[in-house]
N, C-alpha and C positions, 0 to 999 in steps of 0.2 A: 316885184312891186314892193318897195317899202312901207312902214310900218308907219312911220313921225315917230316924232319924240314925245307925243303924247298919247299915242298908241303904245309905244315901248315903254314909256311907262306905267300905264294903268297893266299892263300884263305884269312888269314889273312887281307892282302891288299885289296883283292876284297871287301869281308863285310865290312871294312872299309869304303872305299870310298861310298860302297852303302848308307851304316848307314851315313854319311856327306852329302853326296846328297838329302836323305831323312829328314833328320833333320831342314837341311838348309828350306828346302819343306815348313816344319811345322811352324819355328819359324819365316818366312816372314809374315804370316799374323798378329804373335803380334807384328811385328814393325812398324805397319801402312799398311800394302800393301794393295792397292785396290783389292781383287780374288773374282774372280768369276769361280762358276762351269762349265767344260768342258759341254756343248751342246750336250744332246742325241745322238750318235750315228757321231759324232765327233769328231778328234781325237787331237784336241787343238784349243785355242782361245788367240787372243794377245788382250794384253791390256795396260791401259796407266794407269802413277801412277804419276801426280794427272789423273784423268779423264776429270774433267774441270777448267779450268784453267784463267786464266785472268793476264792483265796488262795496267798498263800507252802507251799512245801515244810516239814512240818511244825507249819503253826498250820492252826486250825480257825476256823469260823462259826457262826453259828445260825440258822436260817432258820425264821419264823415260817408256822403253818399255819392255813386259818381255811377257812372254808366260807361260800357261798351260797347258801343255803335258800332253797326256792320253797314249802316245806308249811306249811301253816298254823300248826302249832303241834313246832316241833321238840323233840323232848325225849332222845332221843341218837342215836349216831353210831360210825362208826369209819374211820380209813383206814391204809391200808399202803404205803408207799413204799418204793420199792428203786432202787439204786445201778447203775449200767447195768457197772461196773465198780470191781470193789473195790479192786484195785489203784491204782488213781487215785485215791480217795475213797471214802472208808469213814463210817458210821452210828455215832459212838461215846457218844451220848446224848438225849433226851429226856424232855419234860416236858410233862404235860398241866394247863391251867388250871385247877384245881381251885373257883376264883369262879365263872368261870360255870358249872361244871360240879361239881353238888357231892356230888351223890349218885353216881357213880361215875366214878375219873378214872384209868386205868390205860395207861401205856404198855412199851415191851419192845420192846431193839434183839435183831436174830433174827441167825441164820445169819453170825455173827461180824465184822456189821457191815453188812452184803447187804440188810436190810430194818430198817423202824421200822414200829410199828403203837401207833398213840393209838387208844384207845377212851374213850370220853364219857357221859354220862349227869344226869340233873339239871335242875332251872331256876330254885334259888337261894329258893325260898320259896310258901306256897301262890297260888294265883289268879295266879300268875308266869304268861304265857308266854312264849313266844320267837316272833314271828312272822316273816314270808317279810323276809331279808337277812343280814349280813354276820354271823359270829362267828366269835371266835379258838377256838379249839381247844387247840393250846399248840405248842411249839418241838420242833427234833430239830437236832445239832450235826454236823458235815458234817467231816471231817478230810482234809486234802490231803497222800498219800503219794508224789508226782510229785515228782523233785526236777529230772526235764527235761520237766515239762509235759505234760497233758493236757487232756481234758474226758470228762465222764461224765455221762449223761442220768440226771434225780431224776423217775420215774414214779412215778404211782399205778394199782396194781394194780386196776383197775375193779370185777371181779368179786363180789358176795359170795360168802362172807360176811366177804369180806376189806375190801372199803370200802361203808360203806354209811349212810344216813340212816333215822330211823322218828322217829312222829308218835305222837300217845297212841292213834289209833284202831289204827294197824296194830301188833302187834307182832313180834319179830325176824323169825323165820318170813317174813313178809310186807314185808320193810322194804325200803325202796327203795335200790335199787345204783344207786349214781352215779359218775361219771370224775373225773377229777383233770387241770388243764390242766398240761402236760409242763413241768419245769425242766429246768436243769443246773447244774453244779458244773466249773470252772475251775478247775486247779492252774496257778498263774501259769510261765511260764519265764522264768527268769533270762538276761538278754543284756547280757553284759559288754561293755566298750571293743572297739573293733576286727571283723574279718569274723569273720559268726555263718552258718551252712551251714543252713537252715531250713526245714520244712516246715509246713502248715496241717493240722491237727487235725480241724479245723472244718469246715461248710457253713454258708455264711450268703446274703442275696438281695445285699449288696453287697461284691463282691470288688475295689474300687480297695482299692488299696494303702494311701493316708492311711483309711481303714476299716480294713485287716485289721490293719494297723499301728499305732492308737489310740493313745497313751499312749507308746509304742515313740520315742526319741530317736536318729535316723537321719538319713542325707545320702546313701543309697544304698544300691540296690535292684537286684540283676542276675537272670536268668535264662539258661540258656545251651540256645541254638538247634542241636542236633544234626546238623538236614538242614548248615545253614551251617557248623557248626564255629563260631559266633560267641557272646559276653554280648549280652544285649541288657538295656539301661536301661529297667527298668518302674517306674519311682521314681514316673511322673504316667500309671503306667497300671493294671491289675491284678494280684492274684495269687491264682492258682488252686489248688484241694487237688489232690495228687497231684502238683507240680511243687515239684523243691527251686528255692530263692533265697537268695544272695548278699546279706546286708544289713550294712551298712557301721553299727554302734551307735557313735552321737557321747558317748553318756554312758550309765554303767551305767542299766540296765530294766528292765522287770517286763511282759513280754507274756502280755495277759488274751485267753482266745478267749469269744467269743458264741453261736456257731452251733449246730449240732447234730452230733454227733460224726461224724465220715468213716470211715465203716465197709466200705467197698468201691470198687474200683478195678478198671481194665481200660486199660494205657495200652500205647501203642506205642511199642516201642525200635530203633532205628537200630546200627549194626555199628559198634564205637566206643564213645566218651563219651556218656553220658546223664546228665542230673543231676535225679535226682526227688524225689519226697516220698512221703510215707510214713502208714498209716492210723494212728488214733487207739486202736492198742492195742501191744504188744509183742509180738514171736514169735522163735523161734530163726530164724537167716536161711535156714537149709535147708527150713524148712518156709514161711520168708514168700517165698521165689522158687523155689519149687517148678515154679511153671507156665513156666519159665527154666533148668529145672535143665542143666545142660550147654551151655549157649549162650553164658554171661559167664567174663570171666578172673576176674575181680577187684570188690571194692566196694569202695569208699574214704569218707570220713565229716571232717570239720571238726572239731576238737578246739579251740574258740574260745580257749579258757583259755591253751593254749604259742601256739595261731595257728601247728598246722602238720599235714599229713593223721594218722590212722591206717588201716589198710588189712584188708582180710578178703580172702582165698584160699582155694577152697573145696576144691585139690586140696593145699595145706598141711597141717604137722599143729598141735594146737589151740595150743600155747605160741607158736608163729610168727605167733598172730594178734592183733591188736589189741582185737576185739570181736567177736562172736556173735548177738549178736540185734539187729533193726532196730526201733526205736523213736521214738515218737509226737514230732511239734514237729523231726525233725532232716531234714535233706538228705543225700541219697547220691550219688557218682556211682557209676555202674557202666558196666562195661567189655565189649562187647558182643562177643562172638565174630561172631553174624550177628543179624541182626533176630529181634525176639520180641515175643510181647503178653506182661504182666507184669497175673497178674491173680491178686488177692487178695482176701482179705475176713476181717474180727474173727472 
């Protein structure tokens, strides 16, 4: 029993669009796309293309968002991302692909920058589908407010009806809640000529120093050993979060972090000199050495730019002091009355 010619063509159409849809699928990944496989029993995962990202004090990025369908027939969508820290990186725009998504494309940056939520809808024409791979969704612009460096985790809020996927059979009600694999966002720090007093922001799985130091234009790297009273040269060794460092910049830089934000710490201090580092957020210093309080004389800090200390006194009054709050990317020493543990957290 034949088909007609306009049976054979609207089939035509269909295979068509599938074979585009699927091709498209395929040749995303040789164009750079960040893909990652849908998660066992899953039925899609958003992701960000770069994954981690960075910039200067003051300028912004855009970071495209797209999805990995495993349902047969997607027909919309939604996700919600948030800024692990506003301060550092704020949400100050996006935009949803209105092409492939044409019957509804709405996004809305929320809570003053703290969240972005793209919602989708559509499949661009009838007998269209969308089946199991890769689609763009649309972009959200990322603003870096650090003008001494941090990093700030870019999550997707899993839960619906905050991110979620549906298919023609199930509707919202019913629609499937899918994860978002974790980004971040880099506000670079600036490391001029000359000794820069340093800490790491970050976690990452490799802490040599030509790692944590990428891109960074340097001839030297110290640490200082409190038991000994001595620097020690870690320039072909590691460097750890929670420990300030002495780096010696041969030419102005732009230190980018990778890792995952340093949100907690528990280190031990010796009576005397200690030179540490510090988490990857801001706090007044009464509140970030709290668990110390009455134990230290003094904090002192590297002001790279004159190349020479400023000091914090917690029994001074406020004009006699240099600075007030301890903050993300720098080095402290501190001056120990007697031994303490120094334990903090964002």
């Amino acid at each position: 029993m034949g088909t007609g010619k306009r049976g054979k063509k609207a089939i035509g159409i269909a295979i068509a669009a599938v074979m585009i849809a699927s091709i498209f699928g395929m040749i995303v990944p040789a164009l750079g796309f960040h893909n990652v496989p849908v998660p066992p029993g899953d039925e899609g995962i958003y992701l960000l293309n770069p994954r981690n990202s960075s910039e200067s004090y003051c300028n912004s990025i855009t970071i495209d968002v797209w999805v990995n369908s495993s349902v047969a027939d997607l027909k919309s969508g939604r996700i919600t991302i948030e800024t692990s820290d506003k301060s550092c990186a704020n949400i100050i725009d996006c935009w949803v692909n209105g092409t492939q998504w044409p019957q509804s494309h709405i996004c809305a940056v929320k809570d003053g920058g703290k969240k972005v939520v793209l919602s989708y809808a559509g499949v661009g024409g009838p007998g269209i589908q969308n089946p199991p791979g890769n689609y763009h969704i649309g972009t959200f612009t990322v603003h870096c407010n650090s003008s001494t460096g941090c990093l700030a985790g870019l999550n997707t809020i899993p839960e619906k009806p905050d991110t979620y996927v549906v298919n023609e059979t199930y509707p919202l009600p019913e629609s499937f809640g899918v994860g978002g694999e974790p980004g971040t966002f880099a506000c670079n720090k600036s490391l001029p000529v000359g000794w820069n007093l340093v800490s790491r922001p970050d976690i990452t799985a490799d802490n040599s120093t030509a790692s944590v130091l990428a891109g960074v234009y340097y001839d030297a790297v110290y640490r200082y050993d409190a038991n000994s009273d001595t620097f020690v040269d870690v320039s072909d060794g590691t460097m750890e979060p929670g420990i300030g460092y002495f780096v010696h910049v041969a030419a102005p830089s732009n230190w980018t972090f990778t890792g995952t934000p340093y949100t907690q710490m528990n280190i031990s201090l010796e009576p005397g000199l200690n030179m540490i580092g510090w988490l990857d957020c801001t706090k007044p210093i009464g509140e970030a050495l709290s668990s110390i309080e009455g134990k230290y004389w003094y904090v002192a800090r590297w002001n790279a730019t004159t190349q020479e200390y400023e000091t914090y006194n917690p029994v001074a009054p406020p004009p006699f002091n240099d600075f007030d709050t301890l903050e993300p990317t720098t080095g402290y020493w501190i001056s120990m009355k007697e031994s303490g543990w120094l334990n903090a957290s964002c």
